[in-house]
C-alpha positions in Angstrom: 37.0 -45.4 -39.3 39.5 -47.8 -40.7 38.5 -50.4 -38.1 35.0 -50.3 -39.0 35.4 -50.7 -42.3 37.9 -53.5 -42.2 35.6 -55.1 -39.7 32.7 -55.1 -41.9 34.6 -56.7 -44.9 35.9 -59.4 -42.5 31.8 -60.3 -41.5 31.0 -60.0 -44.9 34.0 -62.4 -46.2 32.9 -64.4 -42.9 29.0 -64.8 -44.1 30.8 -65.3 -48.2 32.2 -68.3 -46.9 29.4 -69.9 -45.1 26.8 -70.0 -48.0 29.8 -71.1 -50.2 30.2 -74.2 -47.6 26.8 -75.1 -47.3 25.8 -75.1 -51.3 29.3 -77.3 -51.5 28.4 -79.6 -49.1 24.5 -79.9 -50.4 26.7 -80.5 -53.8 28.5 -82.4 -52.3 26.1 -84.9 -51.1 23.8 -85.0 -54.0 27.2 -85.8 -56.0 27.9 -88.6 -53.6 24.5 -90.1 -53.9 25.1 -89.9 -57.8 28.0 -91.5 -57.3 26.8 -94.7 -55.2 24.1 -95.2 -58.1 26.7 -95.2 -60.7 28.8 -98.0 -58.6 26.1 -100.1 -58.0 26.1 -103.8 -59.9 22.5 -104.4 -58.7 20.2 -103.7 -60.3 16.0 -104.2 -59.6 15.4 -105.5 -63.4 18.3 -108.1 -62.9 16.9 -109.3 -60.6 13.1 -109.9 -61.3 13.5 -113.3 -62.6 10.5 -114.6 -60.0 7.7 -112.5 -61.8 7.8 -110.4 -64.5 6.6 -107.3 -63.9 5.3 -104.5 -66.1 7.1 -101.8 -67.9 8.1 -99.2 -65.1 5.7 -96.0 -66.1 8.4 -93.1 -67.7 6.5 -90.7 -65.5 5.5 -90.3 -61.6 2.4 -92.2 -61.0 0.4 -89.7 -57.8 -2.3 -92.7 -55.9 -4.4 -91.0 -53.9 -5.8 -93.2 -51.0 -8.7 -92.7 -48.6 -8.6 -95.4 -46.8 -6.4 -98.4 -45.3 -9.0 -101.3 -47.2 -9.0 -99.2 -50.6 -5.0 -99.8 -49.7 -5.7 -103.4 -49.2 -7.7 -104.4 -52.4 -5.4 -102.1 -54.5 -2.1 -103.9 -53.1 -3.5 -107.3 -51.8 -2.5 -109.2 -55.1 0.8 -107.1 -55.7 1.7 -108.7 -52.1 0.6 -112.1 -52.5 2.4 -112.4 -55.8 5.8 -111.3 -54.3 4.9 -113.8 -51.5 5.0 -116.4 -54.3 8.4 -115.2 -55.7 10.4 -114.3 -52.5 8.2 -116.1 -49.3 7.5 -113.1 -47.9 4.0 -113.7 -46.1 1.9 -111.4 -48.0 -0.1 -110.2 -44.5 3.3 -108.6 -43.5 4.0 -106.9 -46.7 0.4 -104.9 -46.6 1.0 -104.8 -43.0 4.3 -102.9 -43.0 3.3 -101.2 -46.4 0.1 -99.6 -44.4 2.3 -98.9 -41.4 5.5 -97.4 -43.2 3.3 -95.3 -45.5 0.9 -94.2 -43.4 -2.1 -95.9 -45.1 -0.5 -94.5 -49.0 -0.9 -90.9 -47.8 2.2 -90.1 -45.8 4.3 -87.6 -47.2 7.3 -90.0 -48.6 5.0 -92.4 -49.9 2.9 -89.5 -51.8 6.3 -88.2 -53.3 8.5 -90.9 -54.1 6.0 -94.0 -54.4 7.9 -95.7 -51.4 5.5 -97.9 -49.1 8.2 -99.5 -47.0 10.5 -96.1 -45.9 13.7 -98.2 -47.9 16.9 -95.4 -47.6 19.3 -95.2 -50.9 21.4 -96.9 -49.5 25.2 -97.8 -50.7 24.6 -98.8 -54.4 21.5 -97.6 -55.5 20.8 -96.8 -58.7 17.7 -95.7 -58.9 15.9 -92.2 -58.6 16.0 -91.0 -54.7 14.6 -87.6 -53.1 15.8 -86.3 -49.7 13.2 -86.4 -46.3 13.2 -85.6 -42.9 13.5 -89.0 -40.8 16.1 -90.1 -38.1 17.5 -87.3 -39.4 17.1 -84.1 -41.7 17.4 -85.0 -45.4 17.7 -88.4 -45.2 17.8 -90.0 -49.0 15.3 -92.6 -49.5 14.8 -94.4 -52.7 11.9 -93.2 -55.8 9.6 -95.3 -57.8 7.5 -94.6 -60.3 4.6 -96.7 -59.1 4.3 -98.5 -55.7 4.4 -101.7 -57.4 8.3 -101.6 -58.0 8.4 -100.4 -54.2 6.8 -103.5 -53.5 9.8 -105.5 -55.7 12.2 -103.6 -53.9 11.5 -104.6 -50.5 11.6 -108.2 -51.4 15.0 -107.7 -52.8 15.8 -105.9 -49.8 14.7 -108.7 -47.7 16.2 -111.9 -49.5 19.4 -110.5 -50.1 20.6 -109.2 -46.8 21.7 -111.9 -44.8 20.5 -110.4 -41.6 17.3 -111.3 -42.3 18.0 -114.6 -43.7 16.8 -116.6 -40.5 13.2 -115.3 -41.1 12.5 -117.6 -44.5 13.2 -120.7 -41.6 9.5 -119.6 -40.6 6.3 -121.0 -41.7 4.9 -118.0 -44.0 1.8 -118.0 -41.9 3.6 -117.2 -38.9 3.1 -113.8 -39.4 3.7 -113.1 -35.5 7.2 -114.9 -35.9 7.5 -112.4 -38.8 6.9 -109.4 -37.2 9.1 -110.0 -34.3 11.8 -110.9 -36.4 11.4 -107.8 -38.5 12.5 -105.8 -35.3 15.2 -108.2 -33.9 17.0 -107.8 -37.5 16.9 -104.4 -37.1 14.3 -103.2 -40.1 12.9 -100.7 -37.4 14.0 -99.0 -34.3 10.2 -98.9 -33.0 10.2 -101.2 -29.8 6.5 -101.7 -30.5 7.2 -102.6 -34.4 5.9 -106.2 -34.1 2.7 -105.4 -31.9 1.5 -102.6 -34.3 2.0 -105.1 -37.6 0.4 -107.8 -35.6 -2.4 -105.6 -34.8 -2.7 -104.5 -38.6 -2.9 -108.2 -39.7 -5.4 -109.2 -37.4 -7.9 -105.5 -37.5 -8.2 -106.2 -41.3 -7.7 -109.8 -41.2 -4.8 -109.9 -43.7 -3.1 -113.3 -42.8 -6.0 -114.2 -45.1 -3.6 -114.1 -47.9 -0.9 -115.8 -46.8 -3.4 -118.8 -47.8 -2.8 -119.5 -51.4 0.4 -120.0 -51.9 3.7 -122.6 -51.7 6.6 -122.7 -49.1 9.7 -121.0 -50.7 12.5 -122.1 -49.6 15.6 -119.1 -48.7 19.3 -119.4 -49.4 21.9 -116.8 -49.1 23.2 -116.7 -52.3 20.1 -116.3 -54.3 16.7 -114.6 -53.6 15.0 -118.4 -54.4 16.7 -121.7 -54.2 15.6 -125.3 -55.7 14.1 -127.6 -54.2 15.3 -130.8 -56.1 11.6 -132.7 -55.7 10.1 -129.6 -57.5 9.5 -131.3 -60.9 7.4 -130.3 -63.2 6.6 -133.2 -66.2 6.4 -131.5 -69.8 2.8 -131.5 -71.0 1.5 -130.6 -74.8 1.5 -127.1 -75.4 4.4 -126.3 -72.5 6.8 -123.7 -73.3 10.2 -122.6 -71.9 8.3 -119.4 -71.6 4.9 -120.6 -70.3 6.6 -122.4 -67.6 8.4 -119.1 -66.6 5.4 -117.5 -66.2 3.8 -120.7 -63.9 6.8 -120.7 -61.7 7.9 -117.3 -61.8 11.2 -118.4 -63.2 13.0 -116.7 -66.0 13.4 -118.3 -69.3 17.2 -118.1 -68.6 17.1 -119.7 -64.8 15.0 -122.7 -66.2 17.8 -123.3 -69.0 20.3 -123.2 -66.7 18.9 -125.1 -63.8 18.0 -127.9 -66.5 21.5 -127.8 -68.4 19.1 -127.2 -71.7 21.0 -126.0 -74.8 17.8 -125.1 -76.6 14.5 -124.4 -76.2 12.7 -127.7 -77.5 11.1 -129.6 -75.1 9.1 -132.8 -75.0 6.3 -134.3 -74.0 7.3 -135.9 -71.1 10.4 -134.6 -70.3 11.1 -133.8 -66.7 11.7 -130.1 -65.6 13.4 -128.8 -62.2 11.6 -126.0 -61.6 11.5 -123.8 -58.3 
């Protein structure tokens, strides 16, 4: 009789011990996802100085999508005006936007508002919420509204060098794009490149790759100058206005232009990117 009993406290210490290890280590990993958003120095506002974007909604915004071309003409502009900021081709944003989020209604994209399947990650900051992927309970990053999701991966493009040899290519090579994509590793699908490419062409989205300039890639910036992009001061000009024009920050044009104050004249040469 004494055996038995000691043997059921020893499974019941036994099963005491397991739950106590696995709500440590699910403690344990939220605290060190905390913890990698708290070391972060990057930050998606500080680094927005292309375009301007709107006040980030304080709560979850739910889009609910029927269909890949209500995805289009809700996202089409979004992706052409990161294509003027970052020269990403705008075709392979909606492409891989459609793909990764399963035309807006795949289940990461309905709950955390990311189109492009972007993981936390060392260093982020922002709000993240676990899902099944390579693996189970994978942490991938949480926006209020697609739009910053859309911000996001042009960060995550220009500032990893990996995929630094991709701005060498005309933004209408969008089949250049797409193969690159894969050899730089932003998917493990052999096929990556052959399903964006078929994307682009079904709902003929290198159409907007069209309207906009040739950006040129560097490094140690998302954008760099180009030094015959000069902009002549006209009446009515402002620091600010040009901002908007170029998708510069007030501060970048200052500083590119070794201005001490805001005045300008009519006239005046501006480096602009």
């Amino acid at each position: 009789m004494k055996k038995i009993i000691l043997l059921v406290l020893l499974m019941g210490i036994g099963l005491t011990s397991c739950k106590s290890k696995k709500r440590y280590s699910d403690q344990l990993r939220t605290k060190n996802v905390q913890n990698e958003r708290r070391k972060s120095t990057t930050d998606i506002s500080k680094k927005e100085g292309n375009a301007s974007l709107p006040a980030e909604p304080s709560k979850f915004v739910r889009f609910n999508i029927n269909s890949p071309s209500e995805y289009i003409s809700k996202f089409a502009e979004t992706a052409q005006l990161e294509m003027m900021g970052y020269g990403i081709p705008a075709s392979i944003t909606l492409a891989q936007g459609l793909l990764e989020s399963g035309n807006g209604k795949g289940e990461l994209a309905m709950k955390t508002n990311n189109h492009f399947g972007i993981k936390c990650h060392k260093g982020w900051e922002g709000d993240y919420d676990f899902h099944d992927d390579d693996e189970k309970g994978e942490c991938f990053r949480k926006y209020n509204h697609p739009m910053y999701s859309f911000r996001d991966h042009s960060i995550f493009l220009t500032t990893r060098s990996r995929y630094a040899f991709l701005f060498n290519l005309r933004h209408t090579d969008y089949k250049g794009w797409a193969r690159g994509l894969r050899k730089a590793g932003y998917a493990t699908d052999p096929r990556y490149p052959q399903k964006l490419i078929y994307l682009i062409e079904k709902y003929d989205l290198h159409k907007y790759d069209k309207q906009t300039r040739k950006v040129n890639y560097d490094n140690s910036a998302v954008v760099t100058t180009d030094s015959n992009n000069i902009h002549t001061v006209q009446k009515g000009d402002t620091l600010y206005s040009l901002s908007r024009k170029y998708y510069m920050s007030v501060d970048e044009l200052m500083k590119l232009n070794n201005l001490r104050s805001a005045d300008l004249s009519i006239g005046q040469p501006i480096k602009v990117k």
